[in-house]
C-alpha positions as CSV (number, residue, x, y, z in Angstrom):
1,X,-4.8,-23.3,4.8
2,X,-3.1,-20.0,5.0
3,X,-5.4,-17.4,6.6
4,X,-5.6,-13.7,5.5
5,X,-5.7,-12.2,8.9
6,X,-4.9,-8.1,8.5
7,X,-5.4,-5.6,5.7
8,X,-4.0,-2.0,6.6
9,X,-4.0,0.6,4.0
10,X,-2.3,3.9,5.2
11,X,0.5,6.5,3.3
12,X,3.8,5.7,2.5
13,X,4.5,9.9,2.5
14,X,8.6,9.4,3.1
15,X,8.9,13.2,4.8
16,X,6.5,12.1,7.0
17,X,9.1,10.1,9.9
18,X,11.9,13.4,9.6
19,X,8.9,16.0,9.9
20,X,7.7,14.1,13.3
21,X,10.8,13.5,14.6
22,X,11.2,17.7,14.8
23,X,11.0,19.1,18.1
24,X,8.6,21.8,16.6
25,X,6.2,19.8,14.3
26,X,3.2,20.7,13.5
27,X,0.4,20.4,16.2
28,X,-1.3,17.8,14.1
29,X,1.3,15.3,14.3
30,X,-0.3,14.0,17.4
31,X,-3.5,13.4,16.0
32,X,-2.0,11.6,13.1
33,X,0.5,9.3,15.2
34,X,-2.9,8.6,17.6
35,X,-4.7,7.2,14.3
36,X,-1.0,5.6,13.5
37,X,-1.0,3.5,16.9
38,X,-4.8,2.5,16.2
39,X,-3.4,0.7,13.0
40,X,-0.8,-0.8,14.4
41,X,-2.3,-2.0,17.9
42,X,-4.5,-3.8,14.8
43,X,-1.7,-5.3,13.0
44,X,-0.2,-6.7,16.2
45,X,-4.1,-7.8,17.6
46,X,-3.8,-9.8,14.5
47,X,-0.7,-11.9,15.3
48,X,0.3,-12.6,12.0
49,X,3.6,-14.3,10.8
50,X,4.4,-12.7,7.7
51,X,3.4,-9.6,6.1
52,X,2.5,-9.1,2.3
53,X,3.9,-5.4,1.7
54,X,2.2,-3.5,-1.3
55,X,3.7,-0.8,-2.6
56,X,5.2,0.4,-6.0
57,X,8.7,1.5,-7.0
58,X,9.2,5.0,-7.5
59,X,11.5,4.5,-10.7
60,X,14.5,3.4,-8.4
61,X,14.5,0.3,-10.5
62,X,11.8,0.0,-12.9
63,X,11.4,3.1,-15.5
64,X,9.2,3.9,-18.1
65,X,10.8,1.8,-20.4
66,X,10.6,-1.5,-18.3
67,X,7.5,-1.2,-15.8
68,X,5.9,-4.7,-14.9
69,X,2.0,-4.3,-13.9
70,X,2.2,-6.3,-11.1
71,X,5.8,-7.9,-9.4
72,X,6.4,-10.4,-6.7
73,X,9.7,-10.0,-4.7
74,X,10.6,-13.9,-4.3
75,X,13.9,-13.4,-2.4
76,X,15.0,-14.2,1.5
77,X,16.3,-11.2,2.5
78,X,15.3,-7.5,1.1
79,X,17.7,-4.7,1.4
80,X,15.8,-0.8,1.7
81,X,16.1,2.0,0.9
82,X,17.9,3.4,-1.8
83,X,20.7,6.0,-1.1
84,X,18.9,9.3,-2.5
85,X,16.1,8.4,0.1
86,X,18.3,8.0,3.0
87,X,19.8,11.4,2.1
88,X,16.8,13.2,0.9
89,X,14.4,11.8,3.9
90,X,16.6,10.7,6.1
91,X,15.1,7.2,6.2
92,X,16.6,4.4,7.8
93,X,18.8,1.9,5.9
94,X,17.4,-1.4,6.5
95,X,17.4,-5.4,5.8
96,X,13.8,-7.3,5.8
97,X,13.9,-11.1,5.7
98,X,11.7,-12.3,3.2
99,X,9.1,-15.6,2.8
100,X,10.8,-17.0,-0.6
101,X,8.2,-20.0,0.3
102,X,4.8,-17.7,0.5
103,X,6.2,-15.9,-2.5
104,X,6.6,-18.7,-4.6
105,X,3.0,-20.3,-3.5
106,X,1.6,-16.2,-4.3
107,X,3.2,-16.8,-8.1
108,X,2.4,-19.8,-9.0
109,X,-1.3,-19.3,-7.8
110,X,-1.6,-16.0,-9.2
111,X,-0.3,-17.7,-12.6
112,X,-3.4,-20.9,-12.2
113,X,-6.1,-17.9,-11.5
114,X,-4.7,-16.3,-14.9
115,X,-2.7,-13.2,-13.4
116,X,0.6,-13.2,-15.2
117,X,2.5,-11.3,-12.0
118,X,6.4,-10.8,-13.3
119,X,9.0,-11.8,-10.2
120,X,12.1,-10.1,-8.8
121,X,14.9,-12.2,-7.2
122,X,16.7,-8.8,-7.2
123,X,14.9,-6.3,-5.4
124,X,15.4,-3.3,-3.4
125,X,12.7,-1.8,-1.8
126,X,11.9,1.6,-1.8
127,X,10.3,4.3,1.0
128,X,6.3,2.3,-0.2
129,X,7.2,-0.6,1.3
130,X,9.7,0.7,4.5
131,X,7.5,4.1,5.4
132,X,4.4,2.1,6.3
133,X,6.0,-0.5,8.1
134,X,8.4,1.8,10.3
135,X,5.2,3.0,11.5
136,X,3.1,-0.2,12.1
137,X,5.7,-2.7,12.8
138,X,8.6,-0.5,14.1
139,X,10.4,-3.6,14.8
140,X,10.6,-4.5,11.1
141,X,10.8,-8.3,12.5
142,X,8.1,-9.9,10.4
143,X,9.2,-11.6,7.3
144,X,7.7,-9.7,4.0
145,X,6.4,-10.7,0.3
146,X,6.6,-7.4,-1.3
147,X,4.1,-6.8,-3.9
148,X,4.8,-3.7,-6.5
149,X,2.1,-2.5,-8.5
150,X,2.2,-0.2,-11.5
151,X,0.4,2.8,-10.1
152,X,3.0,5.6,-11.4
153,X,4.0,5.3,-15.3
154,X,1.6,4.9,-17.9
155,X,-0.4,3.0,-19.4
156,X,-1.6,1.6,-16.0
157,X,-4.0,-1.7,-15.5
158,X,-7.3,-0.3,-15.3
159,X,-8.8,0.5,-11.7
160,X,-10.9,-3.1,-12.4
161,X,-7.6,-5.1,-12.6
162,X,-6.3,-3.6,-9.5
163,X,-9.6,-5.0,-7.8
164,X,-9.5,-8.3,-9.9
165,X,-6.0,-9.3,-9.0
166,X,-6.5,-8.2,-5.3
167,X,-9.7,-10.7,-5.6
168,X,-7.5,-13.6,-7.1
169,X,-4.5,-13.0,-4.8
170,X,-7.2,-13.4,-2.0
171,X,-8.2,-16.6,-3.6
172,X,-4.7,-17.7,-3.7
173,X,-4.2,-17.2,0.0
174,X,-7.6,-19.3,1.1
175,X,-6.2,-22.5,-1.0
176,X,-2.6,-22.4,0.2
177,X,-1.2,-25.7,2.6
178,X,-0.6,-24.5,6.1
179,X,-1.8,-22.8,8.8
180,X,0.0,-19.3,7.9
181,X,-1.4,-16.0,9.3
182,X,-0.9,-13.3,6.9
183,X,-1.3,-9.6,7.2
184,X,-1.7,-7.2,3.9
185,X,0.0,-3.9,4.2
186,X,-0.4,-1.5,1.2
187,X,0.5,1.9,1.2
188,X,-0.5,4.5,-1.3
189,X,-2.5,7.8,-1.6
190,X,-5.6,10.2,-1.7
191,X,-5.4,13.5,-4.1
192,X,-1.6,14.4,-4.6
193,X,0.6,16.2,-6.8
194,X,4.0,16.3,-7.0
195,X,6.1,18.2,-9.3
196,X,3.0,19.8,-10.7
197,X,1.2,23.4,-10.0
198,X,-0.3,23.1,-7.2
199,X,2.0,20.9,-5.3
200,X,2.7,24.4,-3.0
201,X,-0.6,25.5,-3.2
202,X,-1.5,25.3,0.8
203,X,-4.7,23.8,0.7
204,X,-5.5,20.2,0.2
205,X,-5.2,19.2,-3.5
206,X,-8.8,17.7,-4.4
207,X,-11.1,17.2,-0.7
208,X,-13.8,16.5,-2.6
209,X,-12.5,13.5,-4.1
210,X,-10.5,12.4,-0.9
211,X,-13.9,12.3,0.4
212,X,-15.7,10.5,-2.2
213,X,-12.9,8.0,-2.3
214,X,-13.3,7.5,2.0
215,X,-16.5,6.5,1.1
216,X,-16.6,4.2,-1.7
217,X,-14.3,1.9,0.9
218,X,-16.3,2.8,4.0
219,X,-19.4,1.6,2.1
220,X,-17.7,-0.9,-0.3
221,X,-19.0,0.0,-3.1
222,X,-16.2,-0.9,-5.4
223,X,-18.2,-0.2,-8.6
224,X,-18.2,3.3,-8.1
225,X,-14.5,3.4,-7.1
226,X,-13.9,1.3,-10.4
227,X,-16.2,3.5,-12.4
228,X,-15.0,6.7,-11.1
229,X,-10.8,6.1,-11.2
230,X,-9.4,5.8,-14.4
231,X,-6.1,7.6,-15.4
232,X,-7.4,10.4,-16.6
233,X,-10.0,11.3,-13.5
234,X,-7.6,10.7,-11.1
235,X,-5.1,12.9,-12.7
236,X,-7.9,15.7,-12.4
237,X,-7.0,15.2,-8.4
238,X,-3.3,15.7,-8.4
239,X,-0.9,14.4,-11.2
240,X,0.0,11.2,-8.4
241,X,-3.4,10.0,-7.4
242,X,-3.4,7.2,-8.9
243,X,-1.7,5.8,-5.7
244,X,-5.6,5.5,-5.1
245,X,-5.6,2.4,-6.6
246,X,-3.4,0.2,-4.6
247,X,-6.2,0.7,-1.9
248,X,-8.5,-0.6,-4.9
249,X,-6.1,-4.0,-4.3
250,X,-6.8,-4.0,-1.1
251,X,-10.5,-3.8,-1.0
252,X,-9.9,-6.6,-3.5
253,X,-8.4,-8.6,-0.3
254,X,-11.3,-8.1,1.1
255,X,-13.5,-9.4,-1.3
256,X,-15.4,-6.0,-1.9
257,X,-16.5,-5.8,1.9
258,X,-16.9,-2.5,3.6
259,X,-13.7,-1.2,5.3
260,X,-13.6,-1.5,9.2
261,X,-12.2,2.0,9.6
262,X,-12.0,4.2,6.6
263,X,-10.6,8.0,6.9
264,X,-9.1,10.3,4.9
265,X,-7.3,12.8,7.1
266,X,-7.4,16.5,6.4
267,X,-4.6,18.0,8.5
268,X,-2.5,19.4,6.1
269,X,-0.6,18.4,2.4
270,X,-1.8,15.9,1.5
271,X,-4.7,14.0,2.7
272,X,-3.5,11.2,4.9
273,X,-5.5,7.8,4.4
274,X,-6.2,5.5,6.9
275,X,-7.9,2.6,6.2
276,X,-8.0,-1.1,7.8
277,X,-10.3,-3.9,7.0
278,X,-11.1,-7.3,9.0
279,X,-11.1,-10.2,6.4
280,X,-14.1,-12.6,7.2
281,X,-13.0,-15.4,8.9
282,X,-9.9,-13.8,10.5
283,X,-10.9,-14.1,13.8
């Protein structure tokens, strides 16, 4: 069977690889590149042969008038980023190759466990998806299934869907033909606002939350983090928290177990997860 062998949850912040690349960046770039390298020494301990990449679009292609729940990317090659990020971050243009294979077994399995996940055999993928791997697989030579979520235009799935479908996805994986090692990336946030008030304010947006939310994953106690992250408590923490709950999927990959490293780093706007979890049976 296909083996779940990596789940990394970290940001996909796109000024992030222009700000480091400055000669006088910020003293705290260090610190976050050390916790950077931990992740990906982790991802490449793992050995995996294809990497599930979750993300969501950042209306690029998908608006408020057309925005699936949850889409899998079923194509062979995936072309990133879109021009007004390559100009605005100065990200990298790139090309992925894809797993049209895994993709197809992902749908079809998602569809038996009752998870109606829309595909895309025309997908671009945007700074969620490229961000987080530039940093851990700077090579960008594994072969991705990219997995959007609806995370940014309402009316969202609820924080329990997010879980569930990570749960049934994980499911998926365990029952698939093969001997496949797969590695779950998924990018998303803490507190965040952007656009809104106090996006300049220079203080973190909502610690207290970035803290509670460490710790529901530290401790798994995905109850809490269900309870405690609907749309309109996260948007009490910064009008884009809701980012929160792609890690939600994640811990869902995980069936609920606590993460291996959980951290919410407080070194500036915003709060810069880091989060990794060993899937049982991995080894």
């Amino acid at each position: 069977m296909a083996r779940l062998v990596s789940i990394i949850g970290t940001t996909h912040n796109p000024f992030m690889p222009r700000l480091f690349a400055q000669p006088t960046r910020p003293p705290v770039c260090a610190l976050v590149e050390e916790r950077l390298a931990m992740l990906r020494e982790r991802l490449e301990r793992a050995a995996p042969d294809v990497v599930l990449a979750i993300g969501n679009d950042h209306l690029n292609q998908f608006f408020m008038d057309n925005m699936p729940a949850f889409l899998i990317g079923k194509m062979e090659r995936y072309a990133g980023t879109f021009y007004n990020e390559e100009r605005e971050f100065g990200l990298p243009r790139c090309e992925l190759k894809g797993d049209a294979a895994l993709a197809r077994g992902l749908l079809e399995g998602a569809l038996d466990h009752g998870v109606d996940v829309a595909y895309s055999d025309e997908l671009r993928i945007d700074h969620s998806i490229v961000v987080p791997l530039l940093w851990l697989r700077p090579a960008l030579d594994l072969p991705i299934v990219p997995l959007l979520t609806n995370c940014i235009a309402p009316p969202l799935p609820r924080p329990r869907r997010f879980y569930q479908v990570g749960q049934l996805l994980r499911a998926v994986l365990d029952q698939l033909p093969g001997d496949q090692r797969v590695a779950a990336v998924v990018s998303g946030h803490l507190s965040l606002e952007i656009g809104g008030p106090r996006q300049m304010e220079p203080r973190l947006v909502d610690p207290a939350f970035d803290r509670r939310a460490v710790g529901w994953l530290a401790r798994g106690d995905l109850d809490e983090a269900c309870a405690n992250s609907g749309f309109d408590q996260l948007k009490r923490s910064g009008n884009m928290t809701h980012g929160f709950l792609n890690f939600l999927l994640a811990a869902g990959l995980a069936n609920g177990q606590p993460a291996a490293h959980a951290e919410g780093m407080e070194v500036g706007f915003p709060a810069v997860p880091m989060f990794a979890w060993e899937p049982e049976g991995a080894a």
